[in-house]
C-alpha positions as CSV (number, residue, x, y, z in Angstrom):
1,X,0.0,0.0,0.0
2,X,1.3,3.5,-1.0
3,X,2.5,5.9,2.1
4,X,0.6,8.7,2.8
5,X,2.6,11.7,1.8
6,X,3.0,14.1,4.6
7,X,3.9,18.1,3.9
8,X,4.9,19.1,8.0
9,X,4.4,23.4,7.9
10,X,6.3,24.0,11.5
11,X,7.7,20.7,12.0
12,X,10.1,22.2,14.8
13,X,7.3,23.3,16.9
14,X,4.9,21.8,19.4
15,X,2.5,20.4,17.4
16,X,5.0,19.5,14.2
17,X,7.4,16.9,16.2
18,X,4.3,15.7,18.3
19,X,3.0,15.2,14.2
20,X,6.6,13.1,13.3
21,X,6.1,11.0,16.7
22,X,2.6,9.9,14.9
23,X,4.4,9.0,11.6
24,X,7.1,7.3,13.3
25,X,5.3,5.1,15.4
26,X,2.9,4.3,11.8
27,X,5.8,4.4,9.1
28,X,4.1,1.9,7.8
29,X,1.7,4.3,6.6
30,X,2.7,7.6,6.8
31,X,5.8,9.2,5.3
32,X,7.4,12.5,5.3
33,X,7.8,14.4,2.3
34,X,8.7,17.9,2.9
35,X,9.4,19.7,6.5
36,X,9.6,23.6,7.3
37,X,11.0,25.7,10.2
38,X,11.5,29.5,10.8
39,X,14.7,29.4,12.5
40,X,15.2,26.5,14.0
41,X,17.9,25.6,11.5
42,X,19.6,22.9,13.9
43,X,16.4,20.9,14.9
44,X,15.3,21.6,11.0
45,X,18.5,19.4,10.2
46,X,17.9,16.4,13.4
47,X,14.7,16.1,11.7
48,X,15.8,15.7,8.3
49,X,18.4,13.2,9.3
50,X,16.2,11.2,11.2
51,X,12.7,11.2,9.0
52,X,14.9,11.8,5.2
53,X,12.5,14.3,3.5
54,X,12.7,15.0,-0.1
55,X,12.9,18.5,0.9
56,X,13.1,21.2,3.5
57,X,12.4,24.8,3.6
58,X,13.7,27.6,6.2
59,X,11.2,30.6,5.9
60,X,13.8,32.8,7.3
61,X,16.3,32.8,4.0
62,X,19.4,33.9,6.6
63,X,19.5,30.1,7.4
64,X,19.9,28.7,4.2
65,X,23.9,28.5,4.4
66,X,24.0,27.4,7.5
67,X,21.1,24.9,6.7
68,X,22.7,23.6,3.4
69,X,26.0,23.2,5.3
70,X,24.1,20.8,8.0
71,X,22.3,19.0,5.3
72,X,25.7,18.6,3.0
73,X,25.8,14.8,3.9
74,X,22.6,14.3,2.5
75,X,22.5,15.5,-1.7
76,X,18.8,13.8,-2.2
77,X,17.1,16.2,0.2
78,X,16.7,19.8,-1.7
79,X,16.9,22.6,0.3
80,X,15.0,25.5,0.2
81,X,14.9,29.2,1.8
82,X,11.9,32.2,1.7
83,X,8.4,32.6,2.4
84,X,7.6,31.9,-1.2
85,X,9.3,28.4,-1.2
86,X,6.5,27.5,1.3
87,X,4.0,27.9,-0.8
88,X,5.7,26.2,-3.6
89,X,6.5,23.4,-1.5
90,X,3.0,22.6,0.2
91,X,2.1,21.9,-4.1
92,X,4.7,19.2,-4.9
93,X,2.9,16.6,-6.7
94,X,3.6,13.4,-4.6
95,X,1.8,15.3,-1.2
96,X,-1.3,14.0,-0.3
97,X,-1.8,16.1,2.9
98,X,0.3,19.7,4.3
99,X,-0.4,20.1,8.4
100,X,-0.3,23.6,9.2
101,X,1.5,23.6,12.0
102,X,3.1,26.9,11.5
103,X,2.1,29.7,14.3
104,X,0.3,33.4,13.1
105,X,-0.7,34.8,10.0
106,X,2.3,33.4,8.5
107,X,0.3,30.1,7.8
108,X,-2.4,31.8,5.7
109,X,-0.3,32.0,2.6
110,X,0.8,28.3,2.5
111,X,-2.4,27.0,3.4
112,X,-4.4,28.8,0.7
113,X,-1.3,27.5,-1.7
114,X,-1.9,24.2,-0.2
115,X,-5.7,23.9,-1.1
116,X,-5.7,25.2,-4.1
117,X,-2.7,22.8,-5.3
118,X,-5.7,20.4,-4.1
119,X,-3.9,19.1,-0.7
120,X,-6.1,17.5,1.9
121,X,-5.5,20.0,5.2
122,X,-4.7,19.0,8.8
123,X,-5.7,22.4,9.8
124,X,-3.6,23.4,13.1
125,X,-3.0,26.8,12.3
126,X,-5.5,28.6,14.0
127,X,-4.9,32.0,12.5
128,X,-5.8,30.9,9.0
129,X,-9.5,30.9,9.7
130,X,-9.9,33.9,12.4
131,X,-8.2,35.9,10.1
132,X,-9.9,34.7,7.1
133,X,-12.8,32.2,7.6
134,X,-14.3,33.2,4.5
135,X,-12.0,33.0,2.0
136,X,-10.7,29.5,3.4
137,X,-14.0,28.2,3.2
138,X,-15.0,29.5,0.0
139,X,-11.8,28.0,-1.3
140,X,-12.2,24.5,0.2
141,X,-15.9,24.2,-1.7
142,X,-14.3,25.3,-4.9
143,X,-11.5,23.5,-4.7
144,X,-13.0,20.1,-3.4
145,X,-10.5,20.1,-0.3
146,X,-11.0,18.9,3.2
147,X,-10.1,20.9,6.2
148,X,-9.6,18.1,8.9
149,X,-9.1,20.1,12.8
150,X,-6.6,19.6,15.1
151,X,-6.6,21.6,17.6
152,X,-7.8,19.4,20.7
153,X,-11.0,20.9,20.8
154,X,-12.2,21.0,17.1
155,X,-11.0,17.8,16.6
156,X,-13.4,16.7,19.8
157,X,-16.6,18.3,17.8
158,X,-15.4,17.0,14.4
159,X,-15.6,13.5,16.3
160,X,-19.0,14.5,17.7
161,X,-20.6,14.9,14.4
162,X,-19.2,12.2,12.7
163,X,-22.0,9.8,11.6
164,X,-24.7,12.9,12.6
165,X,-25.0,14.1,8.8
166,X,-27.5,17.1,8.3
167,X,-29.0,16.3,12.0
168,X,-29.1,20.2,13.7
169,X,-26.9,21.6,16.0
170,X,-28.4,23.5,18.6
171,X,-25.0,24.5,20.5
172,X,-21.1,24.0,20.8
173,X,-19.4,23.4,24.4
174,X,-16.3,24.8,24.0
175,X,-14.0,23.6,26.5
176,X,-10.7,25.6,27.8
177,X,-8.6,24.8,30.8
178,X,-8.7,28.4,32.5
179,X,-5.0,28.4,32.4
180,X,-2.3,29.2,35.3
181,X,-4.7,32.3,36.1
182,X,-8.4,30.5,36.6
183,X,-8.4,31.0,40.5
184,X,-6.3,34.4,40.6
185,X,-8.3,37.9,41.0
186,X,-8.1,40.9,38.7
187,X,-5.5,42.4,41.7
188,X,-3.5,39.3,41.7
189,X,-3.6,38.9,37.7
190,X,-1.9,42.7,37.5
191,X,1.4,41.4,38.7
192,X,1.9,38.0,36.5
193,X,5.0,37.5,35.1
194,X,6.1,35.9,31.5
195,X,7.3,32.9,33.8
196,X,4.3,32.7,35.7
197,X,1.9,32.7,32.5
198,X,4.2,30.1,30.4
199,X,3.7,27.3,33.0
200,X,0.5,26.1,31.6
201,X,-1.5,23.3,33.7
202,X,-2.3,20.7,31.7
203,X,-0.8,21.2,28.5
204,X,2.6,21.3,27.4
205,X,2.5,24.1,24.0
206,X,5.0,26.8,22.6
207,X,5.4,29.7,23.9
208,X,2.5,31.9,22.0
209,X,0.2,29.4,22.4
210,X,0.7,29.1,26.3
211,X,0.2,32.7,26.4
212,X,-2.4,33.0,24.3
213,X,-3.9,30.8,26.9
214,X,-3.5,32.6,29.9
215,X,-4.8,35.7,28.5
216,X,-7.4,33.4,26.6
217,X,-7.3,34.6,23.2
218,X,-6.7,31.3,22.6
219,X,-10.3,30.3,23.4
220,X,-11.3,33.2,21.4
221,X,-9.7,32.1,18.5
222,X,-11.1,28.9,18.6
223,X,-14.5,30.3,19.0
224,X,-14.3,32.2,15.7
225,X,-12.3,28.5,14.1
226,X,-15.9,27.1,15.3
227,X,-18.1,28.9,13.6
228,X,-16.3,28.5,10.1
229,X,-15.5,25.0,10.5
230,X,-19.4,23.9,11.7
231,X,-21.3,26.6,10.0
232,X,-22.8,28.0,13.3
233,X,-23.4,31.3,14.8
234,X,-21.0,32.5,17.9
235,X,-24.0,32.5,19.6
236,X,-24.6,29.2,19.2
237,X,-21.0,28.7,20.8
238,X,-20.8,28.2,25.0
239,X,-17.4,28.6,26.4
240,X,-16.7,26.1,29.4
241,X,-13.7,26.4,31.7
242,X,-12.6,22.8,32.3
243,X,-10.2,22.5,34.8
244,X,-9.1,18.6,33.8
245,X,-8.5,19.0,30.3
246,X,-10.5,15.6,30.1
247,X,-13.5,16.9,28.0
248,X,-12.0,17.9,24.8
249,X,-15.7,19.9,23.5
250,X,-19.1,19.0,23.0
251,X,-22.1,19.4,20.8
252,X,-25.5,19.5,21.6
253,X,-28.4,18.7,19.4
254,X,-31.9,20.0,18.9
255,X,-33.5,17.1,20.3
256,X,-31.4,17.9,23.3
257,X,-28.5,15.2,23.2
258,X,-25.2,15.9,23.9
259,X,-22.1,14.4,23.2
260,X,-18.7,14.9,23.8
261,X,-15.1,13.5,22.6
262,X,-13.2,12.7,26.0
263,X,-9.3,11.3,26.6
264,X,-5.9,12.3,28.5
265,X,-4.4,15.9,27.7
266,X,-2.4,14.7,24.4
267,X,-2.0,16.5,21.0
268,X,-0.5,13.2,19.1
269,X,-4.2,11.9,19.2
270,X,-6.4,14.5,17.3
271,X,-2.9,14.7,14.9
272,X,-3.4,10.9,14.2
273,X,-7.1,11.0,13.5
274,X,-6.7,13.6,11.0
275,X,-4.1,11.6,9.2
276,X,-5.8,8.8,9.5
277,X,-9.6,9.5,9.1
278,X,-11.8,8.1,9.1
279,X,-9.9,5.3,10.7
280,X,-8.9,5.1,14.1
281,X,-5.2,3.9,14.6
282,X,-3.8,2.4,17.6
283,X,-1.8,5.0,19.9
284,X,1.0,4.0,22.5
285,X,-0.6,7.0,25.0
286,X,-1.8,6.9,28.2
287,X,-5.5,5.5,29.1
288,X,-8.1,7.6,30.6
289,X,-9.2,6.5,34.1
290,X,-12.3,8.4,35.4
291,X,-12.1,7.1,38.6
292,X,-9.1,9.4,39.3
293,X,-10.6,13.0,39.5
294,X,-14.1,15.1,38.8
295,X,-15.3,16.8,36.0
296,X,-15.5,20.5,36.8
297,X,-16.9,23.3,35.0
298,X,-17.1,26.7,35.1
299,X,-18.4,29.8,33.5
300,X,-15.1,32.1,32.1
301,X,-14.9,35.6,34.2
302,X,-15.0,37.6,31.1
303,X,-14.1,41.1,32.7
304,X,-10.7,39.3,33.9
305,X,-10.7,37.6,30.5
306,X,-10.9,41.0,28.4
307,X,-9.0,38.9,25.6
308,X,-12.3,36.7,25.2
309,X,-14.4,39.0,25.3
310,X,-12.9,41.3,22.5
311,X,-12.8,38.1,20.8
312,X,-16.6,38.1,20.5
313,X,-16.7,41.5,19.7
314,X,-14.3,40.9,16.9
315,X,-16.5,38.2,15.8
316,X,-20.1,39.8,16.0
317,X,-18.6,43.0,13.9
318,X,-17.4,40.4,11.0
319,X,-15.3,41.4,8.4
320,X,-11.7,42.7,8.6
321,X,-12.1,43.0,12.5
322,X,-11.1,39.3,13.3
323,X,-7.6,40.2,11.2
324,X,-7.2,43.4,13.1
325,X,-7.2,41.4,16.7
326,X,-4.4,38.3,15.7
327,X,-2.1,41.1,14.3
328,X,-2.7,42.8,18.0
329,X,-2.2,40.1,19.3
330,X,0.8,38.9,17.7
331,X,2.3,41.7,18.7
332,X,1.6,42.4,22.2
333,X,2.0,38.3,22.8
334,X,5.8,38.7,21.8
335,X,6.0,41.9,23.8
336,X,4.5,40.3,27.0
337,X,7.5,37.5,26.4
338,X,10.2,40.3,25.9
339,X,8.7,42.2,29.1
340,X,8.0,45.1,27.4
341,X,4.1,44.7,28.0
342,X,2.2,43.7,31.2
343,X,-0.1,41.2,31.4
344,X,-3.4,43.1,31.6
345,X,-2.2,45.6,28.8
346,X,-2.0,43.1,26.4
347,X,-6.1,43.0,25.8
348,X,-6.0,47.3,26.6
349,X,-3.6,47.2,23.6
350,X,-5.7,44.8,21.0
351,X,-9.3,47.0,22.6
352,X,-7.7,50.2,21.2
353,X,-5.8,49.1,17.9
354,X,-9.8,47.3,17.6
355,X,-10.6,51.4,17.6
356,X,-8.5,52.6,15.6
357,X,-7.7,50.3,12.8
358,X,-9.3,50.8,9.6
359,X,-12.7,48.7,9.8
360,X,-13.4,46.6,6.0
361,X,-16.9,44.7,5.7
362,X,-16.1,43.1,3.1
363,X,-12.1,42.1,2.9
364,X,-10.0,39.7,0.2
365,X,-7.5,38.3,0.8
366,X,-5.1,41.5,-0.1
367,X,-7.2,43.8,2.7
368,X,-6.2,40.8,4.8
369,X,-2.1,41.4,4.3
370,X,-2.8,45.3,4.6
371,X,-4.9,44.9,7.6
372,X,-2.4,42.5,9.2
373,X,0.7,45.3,8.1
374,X,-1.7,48.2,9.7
375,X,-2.9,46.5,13.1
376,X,0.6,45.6,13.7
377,X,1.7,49.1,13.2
378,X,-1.2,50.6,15.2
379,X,-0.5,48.2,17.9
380,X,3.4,48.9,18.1
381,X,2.9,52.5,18.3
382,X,0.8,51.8,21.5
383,X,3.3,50.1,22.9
384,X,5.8,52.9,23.4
């Protein structure tokens, strides 16, 4: 049987060698084709050793030398350097499916290259859809392309649904953990350092993504992922703090029914079932035991939350506005890790650049790349 041809987009991150752990432990059916870092030139070159791509591709084109130079022992593996190789690369012929594993706006690019070179999608790039739902939808239908989720929590309602066919949904249980800052008040919260907001309770992320968390963004995000990947309206979308991590999401029916995709806190399993749907592989992971702790559930404080919140907001105004908040946020999240921006100031930042940004109802994807340049502008000049 012919391997399953796997593009990795961020295989140095999180999510990427969590992705090559999955392929390794099924090399029987998955192989890698083509892997891409930033500027993690040295890991770019372990991997490549190890999994023996027919290509690799550092976005950040100061690395090539240094990249070639690493990879000199190995002639069959072309190497590649730029932004624009990425989207060349995701459209080799032999790939049969690109994971997005790439963090910010930096994904959206590739990914649209990806689909319409006709490339099934493991879609863990969560800034493709918030900052432009539309488009990537619009694109999948035209282009015949699944989107398959990863994130933990799409991947949970993805599950949900599967078999349900046209059969209504009356709501989505979004599930989040709370992060480090669930039981802290608005006083305490002031004072929370970068160290104190990266040591994330249940899950084990990069460094964006773990503050993205503590601030909650992240859930907002995912809320506006929801409602392009299942067709609903965010207010049809209930955000649940969940402690345990055990209950991934939920989705309720209009009959009443609700069910829910449950398991330890472990990304290689919603990676493996979007390689492998609709088949269910095994997993060498940890069992879950539910005799070992409760299932709490909370409603999200969204006055200490301000992130989530403007997250709505960004989603009930439509249009460029979704764009306008990840460029924001990009850039007050790397601020907040080079301490040059307290916690709370990150969601004052991303309120006002919300205010003063220049609003589109109606954007392509070129008012997407200006609104990205001018949100980050706006949002830099705050900052000083």
């Amino acid at each position: 049987m012919k391997k399953k041809q796997i593009c990795i987009l961020g295989s140095t991150g999180s999510i990427g060698t969590q992705a090559l752990q999955v392929i390794e432990e099924h090399s029987d059916l998955y192989e890698v084709y083509a892997l891409t870092a930033n500027n993690r030139v040295e890991q770019l070159a372990e991997q490549a050793h190890r999994f023996h791509p027919a290509a690799v591709v550092i976005a950040n084109d100061a690395h090539y030398d240094r990249l070639r130079q690493l990879l000199d022992d190995m002639p069959d593996v072309k190497v590649y350097a730029g932004a624009r190789a990425l989207d060349e690369i995701v459209a080799s012929d032999p790939i049969d499916m690109v994971l997005t594993a790439m963090v910010g706006f930096a994904g959206l690019s590739p990914t649209i290259a990806a689909i319409r070179a006709r490339k099934a999608i493991a879609l863990a790039n969560k800034e493709t859809l918030v900052v432009a739902g539309e488009l990537i939808c619009q694109l999948s239908r035209q282009y015949r392309v699944p989107i398959l989720p990863v994130d933990s929590e799409h991947s949970a309602i993805f599950q949900s649904l599967v078999g349900e066919d046209d059969n209504p949904i009356e709501k989505i249980l979004l599930t989040a953990s709370g992060g480090p800052f669930r039981k802290m008040s608005m006083e305490e919260i002031a004072h929370v350092t970068k160290a104190d907001a990266l040591r994330h309770p249940t899950w084990d992320m990069g460094a964006k993504i773990t503050i993205d968390s503590a601030t909650m963004m992240n859930k907002g995000f995912e809320v506006i992922e929801a409602k392009w990947l299942f067709g609903v309206d965010a207010s049809q979308i209930q955000v649940l703090v969940h402690p345990q991590s055990i209950v991934h999401s939920a989705v309720q029916f209009h009959d009443g029914a609700v069910k829910a995709q449950l398991g330890v806190p472990d990304m290689r399993m919603p990676i493996q079932y979007a390689f492998s749907f609709p088949k269910r592989l095994s997993l060498s992971s940890e069992r879950l035991d539910l005799f070992r702790q409760p299932l709490e559930f909370f409603e999200p404080d969204l006055r200490k939350f301000h992130c989530l919140a403007l997250a709505f907001e960004a989603i009930r105004r439509g249009g460029n506005m979704p764009c306008i908040v990840n460029a924001a946020n990009e850039v007050v999240n790397r601020a907040f890790l080079e301490d040059r921006c307290s916690f709370l100031r990150m969601g004052e930042v991303i309120e006002q650049t919300m205010e003063r940004a220049t609003f589109i109802k109606e954007p392509t994807y070129e008012t997407y790349v200006a609104t990205d340049d001018e949100a980050r502008r706006i949002a830099a000049e705050l900052l000083k």
